[in-house]
DRENSENU-788212 format. One record per residue (C-alpha): residue in one letter; chain; x, y, z. Coordinates in pm, whole numbers. Layout:
+------+------+--------+--------+--------+
| code | unit |   east |  north |     up |
+------+------+--------+--------+--------+
|    A |    A |      X |      Y |      Z |
...
+------+------+--------+--------+--------+
This chain:
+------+------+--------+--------+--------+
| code | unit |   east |  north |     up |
+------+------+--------+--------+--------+
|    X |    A |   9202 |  12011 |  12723 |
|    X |    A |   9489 |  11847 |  12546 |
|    X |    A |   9604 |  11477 |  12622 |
|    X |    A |   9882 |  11269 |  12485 |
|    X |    A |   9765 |  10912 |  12403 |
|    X |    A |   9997 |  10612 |  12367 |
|    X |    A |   9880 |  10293 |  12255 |
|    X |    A |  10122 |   9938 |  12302 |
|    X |    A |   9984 |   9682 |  12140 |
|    X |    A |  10205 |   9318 |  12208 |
|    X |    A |  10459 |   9258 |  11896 |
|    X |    A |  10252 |   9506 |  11677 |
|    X |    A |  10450 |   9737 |  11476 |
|    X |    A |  10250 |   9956 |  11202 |
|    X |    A |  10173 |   9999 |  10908 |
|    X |    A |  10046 |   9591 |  10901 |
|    X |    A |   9960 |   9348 |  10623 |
|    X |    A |   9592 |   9278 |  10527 |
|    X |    A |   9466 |   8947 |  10587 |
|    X |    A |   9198 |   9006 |  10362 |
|    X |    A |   9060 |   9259 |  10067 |
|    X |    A |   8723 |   9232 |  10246 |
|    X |    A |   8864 |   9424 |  10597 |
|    X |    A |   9108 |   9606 |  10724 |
|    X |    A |   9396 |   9460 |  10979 |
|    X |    A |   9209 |   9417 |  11346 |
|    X |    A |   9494 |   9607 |  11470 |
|    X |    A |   9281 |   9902 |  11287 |
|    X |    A |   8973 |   9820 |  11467 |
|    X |    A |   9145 |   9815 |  11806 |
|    X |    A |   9402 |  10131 |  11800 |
|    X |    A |   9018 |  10351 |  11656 |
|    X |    A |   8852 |  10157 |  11931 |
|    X |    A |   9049 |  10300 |  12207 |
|    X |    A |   9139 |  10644 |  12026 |
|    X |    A |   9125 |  10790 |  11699 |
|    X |    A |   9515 |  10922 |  11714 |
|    X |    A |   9744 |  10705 |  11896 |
|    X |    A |  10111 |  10651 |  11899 |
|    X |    A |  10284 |  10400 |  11793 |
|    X |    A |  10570 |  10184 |  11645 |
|    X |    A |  10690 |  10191 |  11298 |
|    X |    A |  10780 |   9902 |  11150 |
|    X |    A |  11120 |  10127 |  11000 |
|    X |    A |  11154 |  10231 |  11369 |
|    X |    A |  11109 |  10496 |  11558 |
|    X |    A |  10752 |  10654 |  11683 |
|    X |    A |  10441 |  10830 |  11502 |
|    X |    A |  10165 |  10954 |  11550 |
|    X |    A |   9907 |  10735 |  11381 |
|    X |    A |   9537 |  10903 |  11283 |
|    X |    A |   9241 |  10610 |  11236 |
|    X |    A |   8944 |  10861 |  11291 |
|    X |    A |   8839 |  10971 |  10944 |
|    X |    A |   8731 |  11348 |  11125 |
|    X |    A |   9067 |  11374 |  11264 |
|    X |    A |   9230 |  11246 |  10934 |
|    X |    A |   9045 |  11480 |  10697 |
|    X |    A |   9156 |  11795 |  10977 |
|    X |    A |   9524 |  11690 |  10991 |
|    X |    A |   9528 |  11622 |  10591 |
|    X |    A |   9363 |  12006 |  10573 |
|    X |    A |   9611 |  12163 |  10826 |
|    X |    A |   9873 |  12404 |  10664 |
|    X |    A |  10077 |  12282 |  10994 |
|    X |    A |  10169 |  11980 |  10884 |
|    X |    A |  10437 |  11906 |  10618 |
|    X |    A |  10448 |  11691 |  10318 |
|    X |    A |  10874 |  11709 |  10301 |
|    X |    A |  11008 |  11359 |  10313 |
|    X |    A |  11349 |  11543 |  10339 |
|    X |    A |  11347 |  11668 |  10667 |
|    X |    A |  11424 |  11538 |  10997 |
|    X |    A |  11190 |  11275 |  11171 |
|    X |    A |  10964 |  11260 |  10859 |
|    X |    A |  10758 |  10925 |  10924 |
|    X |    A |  10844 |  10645 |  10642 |
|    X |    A |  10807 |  10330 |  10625 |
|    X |    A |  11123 |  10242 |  10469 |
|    X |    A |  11379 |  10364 |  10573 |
|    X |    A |  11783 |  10335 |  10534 |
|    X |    A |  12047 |  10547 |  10484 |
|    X |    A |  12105 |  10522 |  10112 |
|    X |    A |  11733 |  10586 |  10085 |
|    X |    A |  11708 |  10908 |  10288 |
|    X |    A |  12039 |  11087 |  10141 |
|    X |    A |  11884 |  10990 |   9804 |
|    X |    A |  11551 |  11200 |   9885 |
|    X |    A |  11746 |  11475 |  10047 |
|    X |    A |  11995 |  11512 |   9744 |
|    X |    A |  11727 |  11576 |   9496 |
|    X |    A |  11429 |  11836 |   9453 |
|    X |    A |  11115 |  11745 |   9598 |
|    X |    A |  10811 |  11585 |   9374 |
|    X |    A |  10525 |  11825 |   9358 |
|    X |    A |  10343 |  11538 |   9661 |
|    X |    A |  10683 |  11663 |   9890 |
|    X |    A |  10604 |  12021 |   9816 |
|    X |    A |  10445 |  12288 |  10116 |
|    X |    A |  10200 |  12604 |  10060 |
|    X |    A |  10321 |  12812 |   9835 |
|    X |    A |  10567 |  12614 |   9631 |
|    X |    A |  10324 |  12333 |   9635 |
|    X |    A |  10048 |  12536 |   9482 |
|    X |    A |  10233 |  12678 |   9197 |
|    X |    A |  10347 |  12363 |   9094 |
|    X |    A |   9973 |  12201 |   9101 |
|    X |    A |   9787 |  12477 |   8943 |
|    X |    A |   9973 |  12462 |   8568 |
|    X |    A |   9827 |  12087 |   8584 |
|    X |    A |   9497 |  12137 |   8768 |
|    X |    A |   9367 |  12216 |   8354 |
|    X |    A |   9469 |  11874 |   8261 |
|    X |    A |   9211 |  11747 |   8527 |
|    X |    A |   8884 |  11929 |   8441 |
|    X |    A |   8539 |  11809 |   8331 |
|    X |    A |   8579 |  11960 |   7972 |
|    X |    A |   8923 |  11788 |   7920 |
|    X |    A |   8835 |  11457 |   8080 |
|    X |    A |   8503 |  11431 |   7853 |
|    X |    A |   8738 |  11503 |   7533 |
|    X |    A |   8930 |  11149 |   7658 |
|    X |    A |   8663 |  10985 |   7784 |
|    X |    A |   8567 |  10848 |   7447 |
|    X |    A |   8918 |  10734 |   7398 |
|    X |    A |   8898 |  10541 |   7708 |
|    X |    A |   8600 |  10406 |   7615 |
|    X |    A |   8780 |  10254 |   7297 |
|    X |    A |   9102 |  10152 |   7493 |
|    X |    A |   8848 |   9966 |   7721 |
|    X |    A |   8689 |   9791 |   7469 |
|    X |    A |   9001 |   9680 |   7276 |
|    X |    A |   9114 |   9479 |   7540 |
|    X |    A |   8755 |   9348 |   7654 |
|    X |    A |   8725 |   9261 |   7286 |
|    X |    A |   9064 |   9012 |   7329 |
|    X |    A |   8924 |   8856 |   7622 |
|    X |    A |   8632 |   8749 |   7440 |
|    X |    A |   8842 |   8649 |   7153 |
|    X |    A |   9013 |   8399 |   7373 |
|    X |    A |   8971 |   8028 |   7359 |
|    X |    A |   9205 |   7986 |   7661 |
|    X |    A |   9019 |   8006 |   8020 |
|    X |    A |   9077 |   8109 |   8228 |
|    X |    A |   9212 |   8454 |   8154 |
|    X |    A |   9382 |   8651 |   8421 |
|    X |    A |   9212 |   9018 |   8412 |
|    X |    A |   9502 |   9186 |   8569 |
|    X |    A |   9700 |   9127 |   8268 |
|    X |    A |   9446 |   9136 |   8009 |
|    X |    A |   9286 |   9440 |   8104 |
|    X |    A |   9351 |   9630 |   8506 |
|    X |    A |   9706 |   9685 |   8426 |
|    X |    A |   9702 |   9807 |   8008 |
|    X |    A |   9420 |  10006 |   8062 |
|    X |    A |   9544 |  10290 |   8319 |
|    X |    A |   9889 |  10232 |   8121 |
|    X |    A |   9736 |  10344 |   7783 |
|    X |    A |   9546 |  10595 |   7930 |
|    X |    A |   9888 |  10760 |   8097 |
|    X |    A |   9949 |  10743 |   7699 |
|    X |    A |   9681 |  10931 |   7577 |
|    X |    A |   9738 |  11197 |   7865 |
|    X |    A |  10103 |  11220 |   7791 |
|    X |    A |  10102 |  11186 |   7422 |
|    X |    A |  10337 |  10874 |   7342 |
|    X |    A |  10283 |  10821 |   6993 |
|    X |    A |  10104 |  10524 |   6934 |
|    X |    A |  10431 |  10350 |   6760 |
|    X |    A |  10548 |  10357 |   7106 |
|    X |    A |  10240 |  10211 |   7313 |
|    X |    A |  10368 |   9851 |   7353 |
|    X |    A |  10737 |   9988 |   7439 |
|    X |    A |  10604 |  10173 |   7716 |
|    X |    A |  10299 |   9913 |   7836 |
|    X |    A |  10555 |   9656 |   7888 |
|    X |    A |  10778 |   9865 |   8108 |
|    X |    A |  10483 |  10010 |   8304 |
|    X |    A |  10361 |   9671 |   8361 |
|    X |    A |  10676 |   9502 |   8446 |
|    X |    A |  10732 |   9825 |   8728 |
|    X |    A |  10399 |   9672 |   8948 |
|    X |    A |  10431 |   9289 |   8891 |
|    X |    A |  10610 |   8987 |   9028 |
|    X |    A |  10934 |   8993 |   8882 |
|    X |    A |  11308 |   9065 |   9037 |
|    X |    A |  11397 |   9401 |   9153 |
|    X |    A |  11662 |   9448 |   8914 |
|    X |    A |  11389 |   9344 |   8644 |
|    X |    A |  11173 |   9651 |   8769 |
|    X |    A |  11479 |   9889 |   8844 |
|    X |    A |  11554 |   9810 |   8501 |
|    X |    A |  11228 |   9872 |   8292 |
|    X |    A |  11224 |  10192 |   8556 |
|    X |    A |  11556 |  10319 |   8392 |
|    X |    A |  11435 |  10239 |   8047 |
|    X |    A |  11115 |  10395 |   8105 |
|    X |    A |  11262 |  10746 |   8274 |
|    X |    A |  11490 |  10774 |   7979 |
|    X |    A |  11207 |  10722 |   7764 |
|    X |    A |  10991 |  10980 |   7926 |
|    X |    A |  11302 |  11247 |   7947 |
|    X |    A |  11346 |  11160 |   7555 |
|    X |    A |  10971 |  11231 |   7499 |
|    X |    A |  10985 |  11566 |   7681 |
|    X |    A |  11255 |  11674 |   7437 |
|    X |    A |  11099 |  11547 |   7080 |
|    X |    A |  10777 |  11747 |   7279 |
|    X |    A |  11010 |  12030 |   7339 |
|    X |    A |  11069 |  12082 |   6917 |
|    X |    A |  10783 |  11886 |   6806 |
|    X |    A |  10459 |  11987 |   6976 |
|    X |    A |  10096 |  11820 |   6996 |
|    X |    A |   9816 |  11848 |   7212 |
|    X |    A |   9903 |  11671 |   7513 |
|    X |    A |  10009 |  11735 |   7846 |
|    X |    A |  10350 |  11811 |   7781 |
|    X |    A |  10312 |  12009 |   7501 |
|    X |    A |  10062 |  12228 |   7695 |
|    X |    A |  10275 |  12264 |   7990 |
|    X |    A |  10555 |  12334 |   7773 |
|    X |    A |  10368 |  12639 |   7596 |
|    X |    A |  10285 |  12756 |   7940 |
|    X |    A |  10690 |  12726 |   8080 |
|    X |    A |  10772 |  12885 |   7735 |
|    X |    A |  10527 |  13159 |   7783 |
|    X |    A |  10660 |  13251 |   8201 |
|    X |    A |  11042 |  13220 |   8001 |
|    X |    A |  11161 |  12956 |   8196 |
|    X |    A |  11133 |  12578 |   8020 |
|    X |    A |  11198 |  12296 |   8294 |
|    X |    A |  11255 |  12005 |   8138 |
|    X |    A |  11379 |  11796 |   8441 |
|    X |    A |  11031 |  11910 |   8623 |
|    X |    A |  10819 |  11780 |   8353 |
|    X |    A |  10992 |  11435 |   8359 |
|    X |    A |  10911 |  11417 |   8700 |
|    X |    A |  10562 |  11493 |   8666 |
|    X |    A |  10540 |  11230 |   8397 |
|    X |    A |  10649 |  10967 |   8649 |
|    X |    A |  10454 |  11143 |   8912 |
|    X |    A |  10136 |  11120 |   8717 |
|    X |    A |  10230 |  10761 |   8614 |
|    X |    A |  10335 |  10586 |   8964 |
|    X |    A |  10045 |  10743 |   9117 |
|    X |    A |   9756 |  10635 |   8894 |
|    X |    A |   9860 |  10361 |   8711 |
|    X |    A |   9916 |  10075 |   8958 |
|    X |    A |   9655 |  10232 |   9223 |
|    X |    A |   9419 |  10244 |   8949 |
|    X |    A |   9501 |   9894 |   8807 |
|    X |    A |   9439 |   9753 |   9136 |
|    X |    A |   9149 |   9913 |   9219 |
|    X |    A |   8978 |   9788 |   8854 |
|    X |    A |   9109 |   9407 |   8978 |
|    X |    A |   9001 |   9441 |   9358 |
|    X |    A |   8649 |   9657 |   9230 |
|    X |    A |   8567 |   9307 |   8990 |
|    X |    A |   8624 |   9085 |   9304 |
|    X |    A |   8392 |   9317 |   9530 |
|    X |    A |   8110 |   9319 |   9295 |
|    X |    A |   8152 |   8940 |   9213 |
|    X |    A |   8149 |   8857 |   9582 |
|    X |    A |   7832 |   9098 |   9634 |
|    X |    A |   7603 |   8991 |   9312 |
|    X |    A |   7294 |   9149 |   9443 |
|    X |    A |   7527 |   9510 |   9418 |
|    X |    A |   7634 |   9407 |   9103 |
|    X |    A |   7289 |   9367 |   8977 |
|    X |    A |   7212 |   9723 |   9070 |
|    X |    A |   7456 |   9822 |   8829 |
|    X |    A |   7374 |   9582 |   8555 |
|    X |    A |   7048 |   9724 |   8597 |
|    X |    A |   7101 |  10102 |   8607 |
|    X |    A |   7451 |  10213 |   8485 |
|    X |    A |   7344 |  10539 |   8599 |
|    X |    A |   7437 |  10414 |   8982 |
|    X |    A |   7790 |  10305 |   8857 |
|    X |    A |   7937 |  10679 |   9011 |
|    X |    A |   7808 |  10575 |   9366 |
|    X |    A |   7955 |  10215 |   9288 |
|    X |    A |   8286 |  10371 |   9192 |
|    X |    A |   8261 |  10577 |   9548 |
|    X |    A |   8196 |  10304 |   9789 |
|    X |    A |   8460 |  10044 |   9643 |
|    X |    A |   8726 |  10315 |   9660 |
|    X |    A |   8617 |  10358 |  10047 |
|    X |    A |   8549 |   9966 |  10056 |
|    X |    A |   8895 |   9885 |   9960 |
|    X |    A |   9167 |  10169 |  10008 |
|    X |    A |   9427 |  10066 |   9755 |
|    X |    A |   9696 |  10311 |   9940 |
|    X |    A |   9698 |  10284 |  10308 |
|    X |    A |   9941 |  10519 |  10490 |
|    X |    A |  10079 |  10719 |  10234 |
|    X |    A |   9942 |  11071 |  10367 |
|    X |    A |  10254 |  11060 |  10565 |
|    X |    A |  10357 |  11447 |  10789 |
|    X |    A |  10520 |  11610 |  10986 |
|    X |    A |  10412 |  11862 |  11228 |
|    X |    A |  10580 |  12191 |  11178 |
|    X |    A |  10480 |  12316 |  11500 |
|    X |    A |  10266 |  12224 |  11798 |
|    X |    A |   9898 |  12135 |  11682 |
|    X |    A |   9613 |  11990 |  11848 |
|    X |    A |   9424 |  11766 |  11685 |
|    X |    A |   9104 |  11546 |  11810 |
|    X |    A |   9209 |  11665 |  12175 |
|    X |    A |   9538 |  11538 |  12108 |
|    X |    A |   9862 |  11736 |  12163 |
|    X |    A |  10100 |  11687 |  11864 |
|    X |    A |  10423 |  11829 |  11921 |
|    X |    A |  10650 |  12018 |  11671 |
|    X |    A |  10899 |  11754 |  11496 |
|    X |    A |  10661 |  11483 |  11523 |
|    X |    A |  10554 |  11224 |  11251 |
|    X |    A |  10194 |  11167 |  11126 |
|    X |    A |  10027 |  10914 |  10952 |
|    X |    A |   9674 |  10898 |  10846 |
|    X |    A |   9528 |  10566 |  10812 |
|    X |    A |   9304 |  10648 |  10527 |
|    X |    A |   9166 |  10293 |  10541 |
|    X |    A |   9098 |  10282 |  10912 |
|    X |    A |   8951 |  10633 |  10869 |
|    X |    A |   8733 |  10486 |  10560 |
|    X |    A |   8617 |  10189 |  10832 |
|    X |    A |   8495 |  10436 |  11093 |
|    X |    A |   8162 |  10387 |  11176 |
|    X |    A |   8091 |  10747 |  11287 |
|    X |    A |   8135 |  10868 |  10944 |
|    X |    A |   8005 |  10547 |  10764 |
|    X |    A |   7752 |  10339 |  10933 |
|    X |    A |   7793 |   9965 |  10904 |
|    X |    A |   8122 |  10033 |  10751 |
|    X |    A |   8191 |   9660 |  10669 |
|    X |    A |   7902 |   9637 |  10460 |
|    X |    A |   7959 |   9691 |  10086 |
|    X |    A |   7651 |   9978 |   9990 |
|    X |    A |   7662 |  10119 |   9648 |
|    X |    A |   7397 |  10368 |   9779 |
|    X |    A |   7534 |  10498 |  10077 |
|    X |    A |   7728 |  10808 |   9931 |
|    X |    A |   8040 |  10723 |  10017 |
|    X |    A |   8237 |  11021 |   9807 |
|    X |    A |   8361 |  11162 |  10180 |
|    X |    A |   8569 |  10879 |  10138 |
|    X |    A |   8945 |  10958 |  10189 |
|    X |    A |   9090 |  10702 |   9938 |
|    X |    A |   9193 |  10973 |   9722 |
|    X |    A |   9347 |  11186 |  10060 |
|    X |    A |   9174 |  11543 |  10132 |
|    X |    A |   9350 |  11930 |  10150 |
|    X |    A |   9569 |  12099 |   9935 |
|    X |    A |   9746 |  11728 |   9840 |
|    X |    A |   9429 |  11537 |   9777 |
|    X |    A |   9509 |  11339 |   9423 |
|    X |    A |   9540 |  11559 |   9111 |
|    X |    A |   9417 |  11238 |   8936 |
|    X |    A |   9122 |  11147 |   9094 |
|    X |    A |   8857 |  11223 |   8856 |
|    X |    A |   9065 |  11038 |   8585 |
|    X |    A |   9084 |  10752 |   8821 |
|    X |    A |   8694 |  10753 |   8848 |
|    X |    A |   8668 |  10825 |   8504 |
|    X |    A |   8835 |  10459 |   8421 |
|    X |    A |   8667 |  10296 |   8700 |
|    X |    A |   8311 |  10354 |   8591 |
|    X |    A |   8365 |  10313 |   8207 |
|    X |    A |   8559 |   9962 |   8287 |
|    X |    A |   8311 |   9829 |   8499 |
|    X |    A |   8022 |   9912 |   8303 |
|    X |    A |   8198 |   9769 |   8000 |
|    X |    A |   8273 |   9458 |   8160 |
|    X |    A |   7973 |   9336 |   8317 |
|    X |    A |   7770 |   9503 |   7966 |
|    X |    A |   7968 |   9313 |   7800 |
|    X |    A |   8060 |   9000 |   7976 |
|    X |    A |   7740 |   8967 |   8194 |
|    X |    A |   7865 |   8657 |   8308 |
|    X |    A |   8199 |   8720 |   8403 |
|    X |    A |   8278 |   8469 |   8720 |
|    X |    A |   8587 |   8414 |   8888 |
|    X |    A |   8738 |   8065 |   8813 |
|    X |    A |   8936 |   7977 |   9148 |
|    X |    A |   8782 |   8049 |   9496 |
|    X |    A |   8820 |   8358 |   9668 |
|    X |    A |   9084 |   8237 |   9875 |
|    X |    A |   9311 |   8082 |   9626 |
|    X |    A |   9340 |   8412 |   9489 |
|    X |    A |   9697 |   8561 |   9551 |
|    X |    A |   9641 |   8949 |   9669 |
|    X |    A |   9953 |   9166 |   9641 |
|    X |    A |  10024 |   9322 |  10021 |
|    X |    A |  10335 |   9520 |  10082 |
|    X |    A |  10143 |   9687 |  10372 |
|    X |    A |  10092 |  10020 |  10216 |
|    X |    A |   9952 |   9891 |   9849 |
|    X |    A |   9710 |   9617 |   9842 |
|    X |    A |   9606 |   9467 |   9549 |
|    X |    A |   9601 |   9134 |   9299 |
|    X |    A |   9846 |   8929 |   9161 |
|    X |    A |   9610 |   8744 |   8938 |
|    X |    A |   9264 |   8699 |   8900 |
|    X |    A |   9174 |   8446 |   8676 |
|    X |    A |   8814 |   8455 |   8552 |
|    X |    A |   8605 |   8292 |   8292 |
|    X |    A |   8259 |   8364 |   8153 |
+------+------+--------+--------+--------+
């Protein structure tokens, strides 16, 4: 039996801002408290359907019924004006706007960037990007040092580098323009370093083009090369894909991970103890916190039911991938940080055909950055109190502005 569920909740429009890293908005608590999928307001206006159960999440995120297209009609965003939408319906989709078929043939080529054999050949090279900048914090005399600066926001940057193959004449170049995209300065400051950065990038493809190495582009190139049908414009896209979806998530995850295990020392000392439970750790922050909230946007392409609910054809979705990573029916005592609970269910990363490309990259950095740190600085503190600390929180991205620590 189907039923249509509407939730009003007084003055509350969604997504909303966290008050806190260590919990989701109440809000959360009380639209999964009365129903897993509810509808609601939109803070760009307009209605959606939003999804707070993690069961129903992970069954609309699987469902071949529900589209990824940000072009079409009544797709739920957040922001929303009218320069905005005719500038997403005037160009091609990124492979994350892309349906079935078209979707898949983009991801596979890049799937083989991605796999256990490739991601141990960088791992060492992580490793020594890790350590470079740990070794500058220690160098220091001046406390205390802000990690997000001196190491959550190079690291995934460099990384992107290695992956991409900017020569390392160019690392600084393109660290300061990655870094300026995700921090505190003016919009025109970040629309700038965006421009300088794209043209970089699309410059890079073409050197790539005549000049191959082994990288990413060069191998995707070979493939395009091989089918007879080189697309420049797509592999530019993919490097900006590949770089707005891992770097900042991943940078604040590394920032937000540090304050978790700080604020729980006796899970921290399980790591110290035994790196070999670092993997779990990795899991249960990335549930814990939930850098992206909201971004596993759809749109029903026809008439699904989902939990019991009826969806309709034409209808916005939005799965709360932190409320779903809060529900206590698939994690018990869900506020409680618990390295051991085997928490890779989680749906920080998303789940289906569109679950992140990146993700064991992202865990890759995660666990080599956190056993690094806390090997190496065992007693790394943070040097304000937790709540002088000034979180980023644009409602759909959380994160840290700064987090000063000393040792």
């Amino acid at each position: 039996m189907t039923k249509s569920v509407t939730v009003e909740l007084t003055d509350l429009e969604l997504p909303v801002e966290r008050g806190c890293p260590f919990a989701p908005p109440p809000a959360y608590e009380q639209l999964r408290g009365q129903a897993p999928i509810s509808k609601v307001r939109l803070t760009s206006g307009g209605e959606a359907w939003w999804v707070s159960g993690h069961e129903e999440g992970r069954a609309v995120l699987a469902d071949h019924r529900f589209s990824s297209d940000k072009r079409k009609d009544g797709f739920p965003l957040f922001t929303l004006d009218a320069a905005t939408l005719q500038q997403l319906r005037s160009q091609p989709p990124l492979m994350l706007g892309m349906d079935g078929a078209e979707h898949a043939a983009a991801r596979r080529p890049v799937i083989s960037e991605f796999t256990v054999k490739r991601l141990a050949a960088l791992r060492p090279r992580i490793q020594d990007i890790v350590d470079h900048f740990v070794d500058d914090m220690l160098a220091t005399d001046q406390h205390p040092v802000d990690l997000v600066q001196a190491l959550s926001l190079p690291v995934p940057s460099l990384v992107i580098c290695e992956l991409l193959g900017v020569p390392y004449t160019d690392h600084d170049f393109f660290q300061s323009r990655t870094t300026m995209m995700v921090s505190r300065t003016s919009q025109e400051d970040r629309l700038r370093a965006f421009a300088e950065l794209r043209a970089y990038i699309d410059d890079l493809v073409t050197r790539k083009e005549s000049e191959p190495g082994d990288d990413l582009f060069s191998r995707q190139i070979a493939r395009q090369r091989q089918k007879g049908a080189l697309d420049h414009a797509g592999l530019v896209s993919l490097a900006f894909l590949l770089l707005t979806a891992g770097h900042e998530t991943t940078a604040n995850m590394i920032s937000l991970g540090v304050v978790g295990l700080l604020s729980h020392p006796e899970q921290l000392d399980l790591i110290k103890a035994d790196p070999g439970r670092t993997p779990m750790a990795v899991e249960e922050l990335l549930r814990y916190f939930t850098i992206a909230d909201g971004v596993t946007s759809r749109l029903a392409t026809e008439d699904v039911e989902i939990g019991g609910v009826s969806i309709k054809a034409g209808e916005g979705v939005i799965v709360s991938a932190l409320s779903a990573n809060w529900d206590p029916a698939a994690f018990t005592d869900p506020a409680e940080l618990d390295i051991e609970r085997g928490a890779r269910h989680h749906l920080a990363f998303g789940f289906g055909p569109h679950q992140c490309l990146g993700q064991n990259l992202a865990r890759t950095e995660l666990q080599i950055v956190f056993d690094t740190l806390f090997r190496r600085i065992p007693a790394l503190r943070l040097a304000v109190p937790m709540e002088d600390l000034p979180f980023k929180n644009d409602a759909v991205i959380y994160g840290a502005h700064e987090l000063p620590v000393t040792w």
